[in-house]
FIBA-570717 format. One record per residue (C-alpha): residue number from 1; residue in one letter; x, y, z. Coordinates in nm, 2 decimals. Layout:
+-----+-----+--------+--------+--------+
|   n | res |      X |      Y |      Z |
+-----+-----+--------+--------+--------+
| NUM |   A |      X |      Y |      Z |
...
+-----+-----+--------+--------+--------+
***
This chain:
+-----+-----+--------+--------+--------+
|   n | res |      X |      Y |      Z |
+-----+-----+--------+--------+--------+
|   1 |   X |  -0.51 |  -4.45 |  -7.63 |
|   2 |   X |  -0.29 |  -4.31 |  -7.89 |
|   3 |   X |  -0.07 |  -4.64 |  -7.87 |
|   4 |   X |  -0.34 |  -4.89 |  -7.86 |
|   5 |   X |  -0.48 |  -4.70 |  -8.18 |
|   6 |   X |  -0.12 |  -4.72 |  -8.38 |
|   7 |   X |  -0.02 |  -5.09 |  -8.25 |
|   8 |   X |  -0.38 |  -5.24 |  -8.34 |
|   9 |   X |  -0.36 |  -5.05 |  -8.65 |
|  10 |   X |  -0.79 |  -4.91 |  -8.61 |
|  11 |   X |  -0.86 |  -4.58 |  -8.52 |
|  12 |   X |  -0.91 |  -4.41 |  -8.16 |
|  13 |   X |  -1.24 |  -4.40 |  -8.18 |
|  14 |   X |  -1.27 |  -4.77 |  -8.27 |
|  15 |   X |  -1.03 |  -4.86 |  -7.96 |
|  16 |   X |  -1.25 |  -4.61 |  -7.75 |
|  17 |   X |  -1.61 |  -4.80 |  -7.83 |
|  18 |   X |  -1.45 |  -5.12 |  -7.74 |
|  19 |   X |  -1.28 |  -5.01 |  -7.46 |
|  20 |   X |  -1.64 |  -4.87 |  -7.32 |
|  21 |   X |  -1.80 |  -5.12 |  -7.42 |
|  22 |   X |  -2.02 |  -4.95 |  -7.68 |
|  23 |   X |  -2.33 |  -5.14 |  -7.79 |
|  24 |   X |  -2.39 |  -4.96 |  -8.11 |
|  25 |   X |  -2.06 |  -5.02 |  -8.24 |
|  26 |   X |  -2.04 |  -5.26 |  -8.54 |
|  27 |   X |  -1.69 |  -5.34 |  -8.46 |
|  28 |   X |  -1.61 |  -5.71 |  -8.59 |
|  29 |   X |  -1.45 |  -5.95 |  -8.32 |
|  30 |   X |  -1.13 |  -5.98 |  -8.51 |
|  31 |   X |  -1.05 |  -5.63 |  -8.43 |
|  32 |   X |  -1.18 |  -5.59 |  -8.06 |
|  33 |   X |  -0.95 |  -5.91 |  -7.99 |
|  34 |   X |  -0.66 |  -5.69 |  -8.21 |
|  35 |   X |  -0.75 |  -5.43 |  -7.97 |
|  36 |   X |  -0.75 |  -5.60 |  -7.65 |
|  37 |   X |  -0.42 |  -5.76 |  -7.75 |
|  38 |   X |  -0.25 |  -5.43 |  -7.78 |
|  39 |   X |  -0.41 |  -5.36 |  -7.41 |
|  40 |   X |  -0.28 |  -5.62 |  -7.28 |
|  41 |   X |   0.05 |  -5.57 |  -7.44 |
|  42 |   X |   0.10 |  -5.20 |  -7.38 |
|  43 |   X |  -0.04 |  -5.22 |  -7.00 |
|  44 |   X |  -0.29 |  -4.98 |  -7.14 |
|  45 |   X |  -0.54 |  -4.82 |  -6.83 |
|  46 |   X |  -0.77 |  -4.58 |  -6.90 |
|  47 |   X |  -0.81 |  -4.32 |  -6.63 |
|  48 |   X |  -1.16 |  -4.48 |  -6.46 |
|  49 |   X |  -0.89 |  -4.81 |  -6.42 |
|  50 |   X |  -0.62 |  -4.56 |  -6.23 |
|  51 |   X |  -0.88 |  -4.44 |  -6.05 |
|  52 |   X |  -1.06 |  -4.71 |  -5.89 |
|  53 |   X |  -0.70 |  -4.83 |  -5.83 |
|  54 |   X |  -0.63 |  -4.55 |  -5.65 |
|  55 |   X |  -0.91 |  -4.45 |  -5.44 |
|  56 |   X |  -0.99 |  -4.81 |  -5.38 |
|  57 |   X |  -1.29 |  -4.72 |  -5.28 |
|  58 |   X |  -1.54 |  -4.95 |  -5.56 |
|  59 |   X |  -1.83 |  -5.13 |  -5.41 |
|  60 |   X |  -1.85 |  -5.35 |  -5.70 |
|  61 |   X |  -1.63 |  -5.70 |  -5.77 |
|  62 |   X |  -1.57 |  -5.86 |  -6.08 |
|  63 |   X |  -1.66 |  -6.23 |  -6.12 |
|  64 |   X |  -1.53 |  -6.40 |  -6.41 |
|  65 |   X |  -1.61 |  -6.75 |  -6.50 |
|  66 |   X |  -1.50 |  -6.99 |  -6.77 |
|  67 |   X |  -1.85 |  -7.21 |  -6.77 |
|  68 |   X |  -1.92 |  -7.25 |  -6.39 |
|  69 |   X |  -2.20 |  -7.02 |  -6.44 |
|  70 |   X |  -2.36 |  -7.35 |  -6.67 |
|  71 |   X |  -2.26 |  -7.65 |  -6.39 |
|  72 |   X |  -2.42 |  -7.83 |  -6.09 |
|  73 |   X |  -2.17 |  -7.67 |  -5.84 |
|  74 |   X |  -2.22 |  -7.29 |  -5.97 |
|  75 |   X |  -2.50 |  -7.22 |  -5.76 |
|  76 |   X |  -2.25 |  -7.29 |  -5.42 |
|  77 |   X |  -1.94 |  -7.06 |  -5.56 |
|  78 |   X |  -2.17 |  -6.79 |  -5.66 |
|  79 |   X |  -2.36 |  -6.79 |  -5.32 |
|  80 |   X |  -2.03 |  -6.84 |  -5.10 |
|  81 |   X |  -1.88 |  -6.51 |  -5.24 |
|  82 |   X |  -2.20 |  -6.31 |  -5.27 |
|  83 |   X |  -2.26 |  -6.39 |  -4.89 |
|  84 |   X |  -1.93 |  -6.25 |  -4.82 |
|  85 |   X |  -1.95 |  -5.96 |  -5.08 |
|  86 |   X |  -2.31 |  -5.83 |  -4.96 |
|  87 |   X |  -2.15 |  -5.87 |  -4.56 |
|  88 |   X |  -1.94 |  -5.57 |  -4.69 |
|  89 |   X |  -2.19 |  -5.40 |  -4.86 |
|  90 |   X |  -2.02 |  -5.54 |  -5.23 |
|  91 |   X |  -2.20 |  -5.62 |  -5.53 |
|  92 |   X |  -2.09 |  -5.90 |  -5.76 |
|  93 |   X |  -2.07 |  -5.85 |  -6.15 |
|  94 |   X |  -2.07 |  -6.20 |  -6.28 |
|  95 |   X |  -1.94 |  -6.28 |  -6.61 |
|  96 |   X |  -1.97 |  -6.64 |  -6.78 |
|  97 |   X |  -1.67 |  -6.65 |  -7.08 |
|  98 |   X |  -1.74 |  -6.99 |  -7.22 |
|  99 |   X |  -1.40 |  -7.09 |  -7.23 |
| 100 |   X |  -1.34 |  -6.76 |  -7.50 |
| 101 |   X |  -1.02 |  -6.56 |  -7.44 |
| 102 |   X |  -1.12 |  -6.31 |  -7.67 |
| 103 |   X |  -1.40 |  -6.25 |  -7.45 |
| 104 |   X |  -1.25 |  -6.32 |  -7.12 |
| 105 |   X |  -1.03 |  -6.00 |  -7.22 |
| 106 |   X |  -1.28 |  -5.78 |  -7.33 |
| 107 |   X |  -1.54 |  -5.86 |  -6.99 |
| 108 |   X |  -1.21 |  -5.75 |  -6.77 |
| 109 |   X |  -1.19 |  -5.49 |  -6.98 |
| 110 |   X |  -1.53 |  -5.39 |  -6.94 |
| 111 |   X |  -1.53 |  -5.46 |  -6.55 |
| 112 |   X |  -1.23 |  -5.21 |  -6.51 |
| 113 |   X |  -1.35 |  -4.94 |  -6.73 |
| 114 |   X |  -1.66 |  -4.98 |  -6.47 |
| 115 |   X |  -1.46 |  -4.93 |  -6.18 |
| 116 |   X |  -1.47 |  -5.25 |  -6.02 |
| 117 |   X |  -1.26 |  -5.31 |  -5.73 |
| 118 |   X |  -1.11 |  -5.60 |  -5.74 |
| 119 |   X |  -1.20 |  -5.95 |  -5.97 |
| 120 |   X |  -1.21 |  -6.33 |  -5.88 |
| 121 |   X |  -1.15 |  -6.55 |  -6.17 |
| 122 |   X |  -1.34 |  -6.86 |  -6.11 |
| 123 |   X |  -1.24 |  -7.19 |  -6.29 |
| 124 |   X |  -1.53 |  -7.48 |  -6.35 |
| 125 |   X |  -1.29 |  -7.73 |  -6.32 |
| 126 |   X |  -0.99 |  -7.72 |  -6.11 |
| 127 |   X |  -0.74 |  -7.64 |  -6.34 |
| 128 |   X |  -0.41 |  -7.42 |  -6.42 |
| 129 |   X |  -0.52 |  -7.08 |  -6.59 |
| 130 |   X |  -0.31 |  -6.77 |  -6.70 |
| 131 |   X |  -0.42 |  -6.44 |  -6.53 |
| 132 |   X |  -0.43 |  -6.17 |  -6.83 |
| 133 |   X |  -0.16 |  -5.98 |  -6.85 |
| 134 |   X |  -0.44 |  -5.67 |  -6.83 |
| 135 |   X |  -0.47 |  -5.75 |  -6.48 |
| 136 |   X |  -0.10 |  -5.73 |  -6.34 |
| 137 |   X |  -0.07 |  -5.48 |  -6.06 |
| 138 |   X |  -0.46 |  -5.53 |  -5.98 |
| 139 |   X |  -0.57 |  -5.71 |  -5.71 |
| 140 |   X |  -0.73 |  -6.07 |  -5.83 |
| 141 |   X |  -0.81 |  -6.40 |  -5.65 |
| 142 |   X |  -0.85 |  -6.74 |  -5.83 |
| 143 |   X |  -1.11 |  -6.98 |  -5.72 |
| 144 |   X |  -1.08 |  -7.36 |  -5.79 |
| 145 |   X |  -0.78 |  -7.25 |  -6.08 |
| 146 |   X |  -0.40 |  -7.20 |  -6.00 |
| 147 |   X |  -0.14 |  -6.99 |  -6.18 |
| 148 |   X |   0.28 |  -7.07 |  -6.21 |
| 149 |   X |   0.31 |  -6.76 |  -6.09 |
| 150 |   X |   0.33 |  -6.78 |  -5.68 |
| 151 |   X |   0.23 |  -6.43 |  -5.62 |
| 152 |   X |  -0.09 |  -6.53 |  -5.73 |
| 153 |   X |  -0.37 |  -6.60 |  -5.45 |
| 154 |   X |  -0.56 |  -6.90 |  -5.54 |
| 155 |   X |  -0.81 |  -7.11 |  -5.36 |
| 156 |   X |  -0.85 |  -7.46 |  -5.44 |
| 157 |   X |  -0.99 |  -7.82 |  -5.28 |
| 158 |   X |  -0.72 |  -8.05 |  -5.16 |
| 159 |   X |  -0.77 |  -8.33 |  -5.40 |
| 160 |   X |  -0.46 |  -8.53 |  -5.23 |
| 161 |   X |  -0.64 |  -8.51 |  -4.89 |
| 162 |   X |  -0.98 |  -8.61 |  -5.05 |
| 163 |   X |  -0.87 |  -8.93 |  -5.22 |
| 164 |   X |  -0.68 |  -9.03 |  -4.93 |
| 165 |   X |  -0.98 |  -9.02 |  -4.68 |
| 166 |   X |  -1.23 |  -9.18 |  -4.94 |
| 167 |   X |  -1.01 |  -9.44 |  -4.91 |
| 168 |   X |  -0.89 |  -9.45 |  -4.56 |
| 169 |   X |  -1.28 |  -9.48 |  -4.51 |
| 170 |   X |  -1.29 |  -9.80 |  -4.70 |
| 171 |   X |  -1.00 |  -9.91 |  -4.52 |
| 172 |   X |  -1.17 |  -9.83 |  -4.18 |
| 173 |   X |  -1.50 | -10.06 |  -4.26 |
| 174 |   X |  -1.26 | -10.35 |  -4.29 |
| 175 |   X |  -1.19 | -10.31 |  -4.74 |
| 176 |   X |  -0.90 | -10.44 |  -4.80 |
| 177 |   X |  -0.92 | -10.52 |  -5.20 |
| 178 |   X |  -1.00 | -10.19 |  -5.32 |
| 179 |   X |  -1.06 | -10.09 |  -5.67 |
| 180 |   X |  -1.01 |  -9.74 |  -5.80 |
| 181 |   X |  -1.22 |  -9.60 |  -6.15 |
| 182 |   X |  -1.03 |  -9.32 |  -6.32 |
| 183 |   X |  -1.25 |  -9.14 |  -6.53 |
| 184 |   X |  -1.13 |  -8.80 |  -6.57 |
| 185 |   X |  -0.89 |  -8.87 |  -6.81 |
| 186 |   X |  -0.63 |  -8.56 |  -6.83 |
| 187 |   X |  -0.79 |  -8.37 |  -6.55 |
| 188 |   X |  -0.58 |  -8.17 |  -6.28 |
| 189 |   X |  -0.80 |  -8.35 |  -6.04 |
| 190 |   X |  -0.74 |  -8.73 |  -6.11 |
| 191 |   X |  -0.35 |  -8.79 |  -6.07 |
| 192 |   X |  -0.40 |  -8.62 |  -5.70 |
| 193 |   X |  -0.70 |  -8.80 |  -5.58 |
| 194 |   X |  -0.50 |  -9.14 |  -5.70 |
| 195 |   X |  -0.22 |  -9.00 |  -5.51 |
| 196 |   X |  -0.43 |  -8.97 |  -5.22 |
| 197 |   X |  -0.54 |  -9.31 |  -5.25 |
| 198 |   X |  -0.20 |  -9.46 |  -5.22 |
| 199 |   X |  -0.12 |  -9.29 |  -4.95 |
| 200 |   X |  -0.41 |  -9.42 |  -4.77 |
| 201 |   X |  -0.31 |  -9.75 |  -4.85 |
| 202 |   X |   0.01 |  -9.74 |  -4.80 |
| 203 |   X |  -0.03 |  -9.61 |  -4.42 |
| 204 |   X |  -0.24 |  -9.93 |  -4.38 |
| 205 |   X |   0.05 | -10.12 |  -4.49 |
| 206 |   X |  -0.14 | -10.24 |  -4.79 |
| 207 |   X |  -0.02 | -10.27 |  -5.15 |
| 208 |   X |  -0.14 |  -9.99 |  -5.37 |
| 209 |   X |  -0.12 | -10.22 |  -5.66 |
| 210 |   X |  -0.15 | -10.02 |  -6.03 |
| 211 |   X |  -0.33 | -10.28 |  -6.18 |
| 212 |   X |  -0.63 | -10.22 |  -5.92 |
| 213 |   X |  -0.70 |  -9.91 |  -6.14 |
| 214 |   X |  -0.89 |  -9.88 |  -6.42 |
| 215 |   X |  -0.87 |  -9.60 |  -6.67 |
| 216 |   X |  -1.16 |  -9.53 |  -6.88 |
| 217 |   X |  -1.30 |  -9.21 |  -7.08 |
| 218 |   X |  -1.60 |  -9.09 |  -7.00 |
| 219 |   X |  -1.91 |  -9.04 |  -6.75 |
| 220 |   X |  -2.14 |  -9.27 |  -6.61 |
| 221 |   X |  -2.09 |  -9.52 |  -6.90 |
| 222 |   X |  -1.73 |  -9.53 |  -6.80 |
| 223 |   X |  -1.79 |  -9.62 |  -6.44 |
| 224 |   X |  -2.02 |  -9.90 |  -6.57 |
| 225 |   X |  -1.71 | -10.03 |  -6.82 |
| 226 |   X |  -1.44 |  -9.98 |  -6.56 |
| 227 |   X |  -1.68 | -10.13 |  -6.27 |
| 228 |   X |  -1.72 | -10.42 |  -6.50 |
| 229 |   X |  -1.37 | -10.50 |  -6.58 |
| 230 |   X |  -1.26 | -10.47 |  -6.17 |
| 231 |   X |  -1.57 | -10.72 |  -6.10 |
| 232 |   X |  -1.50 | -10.96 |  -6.37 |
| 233 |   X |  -1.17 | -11.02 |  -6.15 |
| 234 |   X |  -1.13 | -11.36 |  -6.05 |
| 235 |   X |  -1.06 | -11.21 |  -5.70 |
| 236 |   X |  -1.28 | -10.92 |  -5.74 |
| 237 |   X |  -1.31 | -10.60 |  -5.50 |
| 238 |   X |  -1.50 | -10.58 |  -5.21 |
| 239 |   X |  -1.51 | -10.15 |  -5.23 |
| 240 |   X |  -1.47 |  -9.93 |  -5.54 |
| 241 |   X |  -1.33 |  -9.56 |  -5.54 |
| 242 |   X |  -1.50 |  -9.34 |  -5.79 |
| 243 |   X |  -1.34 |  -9.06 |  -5.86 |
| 244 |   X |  -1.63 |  -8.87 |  -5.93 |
| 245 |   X |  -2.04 |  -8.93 |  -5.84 |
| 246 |   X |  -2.07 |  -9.00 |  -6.21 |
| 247 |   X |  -1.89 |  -9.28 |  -6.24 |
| 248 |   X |  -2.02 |  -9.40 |  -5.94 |
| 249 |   X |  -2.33 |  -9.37 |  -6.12 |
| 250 |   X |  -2.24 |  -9.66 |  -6.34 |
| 251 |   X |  -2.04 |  -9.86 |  -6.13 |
| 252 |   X |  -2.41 |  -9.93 |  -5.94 |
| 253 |   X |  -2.54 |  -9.99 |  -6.22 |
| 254 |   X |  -2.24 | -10.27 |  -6.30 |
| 255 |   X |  -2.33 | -10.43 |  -5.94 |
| 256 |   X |  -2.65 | -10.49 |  -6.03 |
| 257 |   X |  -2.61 | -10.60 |  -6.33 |
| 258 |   X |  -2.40 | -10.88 |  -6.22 |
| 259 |   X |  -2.67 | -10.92 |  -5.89 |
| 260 |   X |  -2.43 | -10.77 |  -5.63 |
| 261 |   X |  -2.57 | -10.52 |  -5.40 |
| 262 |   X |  -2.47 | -10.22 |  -5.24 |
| 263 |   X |  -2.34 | -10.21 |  -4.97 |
| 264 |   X |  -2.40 | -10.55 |  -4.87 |
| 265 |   X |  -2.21 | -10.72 |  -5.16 |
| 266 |   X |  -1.99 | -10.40 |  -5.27 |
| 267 |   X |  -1.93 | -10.07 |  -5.14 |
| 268 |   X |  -1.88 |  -9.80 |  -5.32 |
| 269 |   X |  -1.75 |  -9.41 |  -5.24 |
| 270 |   X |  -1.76 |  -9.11 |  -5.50 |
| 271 |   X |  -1.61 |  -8.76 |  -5.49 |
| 272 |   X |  -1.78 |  -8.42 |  -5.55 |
| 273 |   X |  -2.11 |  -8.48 |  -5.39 |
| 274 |   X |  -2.29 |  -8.42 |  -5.71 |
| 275 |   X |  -2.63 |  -8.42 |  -5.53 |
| 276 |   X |  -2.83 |  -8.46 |  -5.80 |
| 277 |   X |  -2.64 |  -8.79 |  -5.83 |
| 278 |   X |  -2.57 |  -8.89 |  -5.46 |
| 279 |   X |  -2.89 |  -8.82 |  -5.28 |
| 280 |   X |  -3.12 |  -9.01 |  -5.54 |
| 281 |   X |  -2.92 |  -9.35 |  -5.54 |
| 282 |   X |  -3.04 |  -9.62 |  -5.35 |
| 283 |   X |  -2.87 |  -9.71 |  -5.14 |
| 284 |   X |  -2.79 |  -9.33 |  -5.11 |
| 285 |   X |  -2.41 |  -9.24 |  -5.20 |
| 286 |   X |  -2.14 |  -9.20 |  -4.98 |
| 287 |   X |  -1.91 |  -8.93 |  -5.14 |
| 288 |   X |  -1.65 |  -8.65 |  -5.07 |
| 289 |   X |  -1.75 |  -8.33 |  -5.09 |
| 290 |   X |  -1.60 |  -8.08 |  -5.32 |
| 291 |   X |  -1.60 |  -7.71 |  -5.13 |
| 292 |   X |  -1.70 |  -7.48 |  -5.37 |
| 293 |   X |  -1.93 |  -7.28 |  -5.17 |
| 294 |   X |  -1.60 |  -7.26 |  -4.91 |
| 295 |   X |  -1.41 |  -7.14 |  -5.20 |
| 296 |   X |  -1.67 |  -6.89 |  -5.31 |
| 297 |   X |  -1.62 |  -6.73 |  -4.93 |
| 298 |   X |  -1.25 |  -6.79 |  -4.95 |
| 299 |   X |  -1.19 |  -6.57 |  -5.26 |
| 300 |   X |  -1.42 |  -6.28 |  -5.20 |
| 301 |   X |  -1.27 |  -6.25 |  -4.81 |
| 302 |   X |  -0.92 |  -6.26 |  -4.91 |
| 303 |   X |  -1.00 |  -5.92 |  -5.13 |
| 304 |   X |  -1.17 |  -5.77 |  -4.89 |
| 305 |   X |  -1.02 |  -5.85 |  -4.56 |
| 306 |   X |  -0.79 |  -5.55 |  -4.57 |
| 307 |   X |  -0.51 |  -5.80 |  -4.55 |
| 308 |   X |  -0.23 |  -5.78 |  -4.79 |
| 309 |   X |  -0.34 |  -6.08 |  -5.07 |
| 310 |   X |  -0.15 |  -6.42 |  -4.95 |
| 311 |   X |  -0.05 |  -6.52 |  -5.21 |
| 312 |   X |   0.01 |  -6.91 |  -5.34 |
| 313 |   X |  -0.24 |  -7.19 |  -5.34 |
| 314 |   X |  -0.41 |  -7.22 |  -5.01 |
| 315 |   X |  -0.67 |  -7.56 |  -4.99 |
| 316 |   X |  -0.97 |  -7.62 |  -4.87 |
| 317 |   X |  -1.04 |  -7.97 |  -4.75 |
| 318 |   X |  -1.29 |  -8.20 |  -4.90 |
| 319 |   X |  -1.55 |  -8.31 |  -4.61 |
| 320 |   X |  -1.68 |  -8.71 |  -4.63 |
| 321 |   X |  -2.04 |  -8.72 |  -4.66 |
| 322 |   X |  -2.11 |  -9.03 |  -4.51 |
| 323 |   X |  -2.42 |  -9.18 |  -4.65 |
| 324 |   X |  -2.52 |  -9.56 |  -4.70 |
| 325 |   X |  -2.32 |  -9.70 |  -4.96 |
| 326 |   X |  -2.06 |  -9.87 |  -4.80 |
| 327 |   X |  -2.03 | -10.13 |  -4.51 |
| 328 |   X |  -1.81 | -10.45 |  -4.42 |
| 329 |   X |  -1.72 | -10.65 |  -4.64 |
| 330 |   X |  -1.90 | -10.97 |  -4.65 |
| 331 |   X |  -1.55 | -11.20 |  -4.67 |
+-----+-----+--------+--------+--------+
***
């Protein structure tokens, strides 16, 4: 504690409130992120850390989120790894970071001054992270998130495989002219889904032709602008795929506008089952379904299997939810 004292420059009794998480301490945040820094740096553990290490023994697992704790899909993560956690008599301490490093640090911190056994960090979006240097040598899982570094378990949807059976299921009505809206801009997600869709087409021995996709910024007001540009074709689509329910959301919106109907006039097929989204269209939406709640299981069972950690990116696939949005093409 000495060390983390001298190389923050505060003294030890400032580094031991922040380090236990004191309420009462009026320490300002520049200087508990000085301290965590020198943590991180030093390898610093204080002896609860060791211990729980040791014994391995804690009934208690960190959960550390960067804003899934705020989306749609937070509900199924949580639930998948607290079924698996309370099936081995764990509890989960769950920890929403708002995208903050400073305070991504300090609630690991916190969790392995209280002894917790092991920690999932959980990603909202599916995304590269950097595990905290804090946490090298203890036992961590990511969920939807990947690290560079290989010995690093991770558990993540296999976007590849999604996009490619969205579109093999156009293909399988019949679709032959298929449009693609790209609305996630510089996600993780995006350039795999697309790569799934050309392989999809290109096993049908179809051309997956660049100019087919559309790349707009946005949500549903995207999928209305990138529907719109696709239909105004003078050979337009007969299917769309969405790469997520939200711009699917507009794209139906598009159709109607211009008096098509779905599916009758233009199918259409999202990803992520957003269900708030693809239950309530009419017609309702089919969609590929991102596996959080899998993931949830995934990352808790791996800790706690006994099982050495397996390090690398293992994927889960995304399931079709087959619903009533597309059908034959008319021509």
């Amino acid at each position: 504690m000495q060390d983390v004292a001298r190389a923050a420059r505060v003294s030890q009794t400032a580094v031991s409130f922040v380090l236990n998480a004191r309420a009462d301490a009026n320490i300002p945040q520049e200087t508990r992120a000085r301290i965590w820094a020198a943590v991180a740096r030093l390898g610093y553990r204080p002896n609860a850390m060791a211990r729980a290490l040791r014994q391995g023994n804690s009934s208690l697992l960190g959960f550390v989120t960067d804003e899934i704790a705020t989306t749609p899909f937070a509900g199924m993560i949580v639930r998948g790894a607290q079924d698996v956690a309370w099936q081995h008599r764990h509890i989960l301490a769950l920890v929403n970071t708002d995208h903050q490093s400073d305070l991504e640090q300090e609630a690991i911190g916190t969790l392995l001054q209280h002894q917790v056994g092991a920690i999932v960090l959980v990603a909202m979006a599916h995304k590269e992270v950097v595990v905290p240097p804090l946490l090298d040598g203890f036992p961590v899982v990511l969920v939807n998130a990947y690290s560079r570094d290989e010995r690093v378990s991770a558990v993540l949807p296999d976007e590849v495989r999604g996009g490619h059976d969205a579109v093999a299921h156009l293909i399988a009505f019949g679709h032959r002219r298929i449009g693609v809206i790209d609305n996630l801009a510089t996600s993780v997600a995006a350039p795999l889904r697309l790569q799934g869709h050309r392989q999809a087409m290109q096993e049908a021995g179809l051309e997956a032709d660049p100019a087919w996709v559309v790349h707009v910024d946005g949500w549903q007001e995207a999928g209305f602008d990138g529907a719109m540009q696709l239909l105004h074709r003078p050979q337009r689509p007969t299917a769309l795929f969405c790469l997520n329910d939200r711009a699917a959301m507009g794209a139906y919106a598009a159709a109607q506008s211009l008096g098509l109907r779905v599916p009758e006039d233009l199918s259409i097929i999202g990803f992520d089952n957003q269900e708030m989204i693809s239950a309530h269209l009419r017609p309702m939406l089919t969609t590929m379904q991102l596996p959080h709640y899998e993931m949830g299981r995934w990352g808790v069972q791996a800790l706690l299997s006994g099982k050495p950690l397996p390090g690398g990116r293992t994927l889960l696939p995304c399931p079709l939810v087959a619903r009533h949005s597309v059908a034959r093409p008319a021509d």
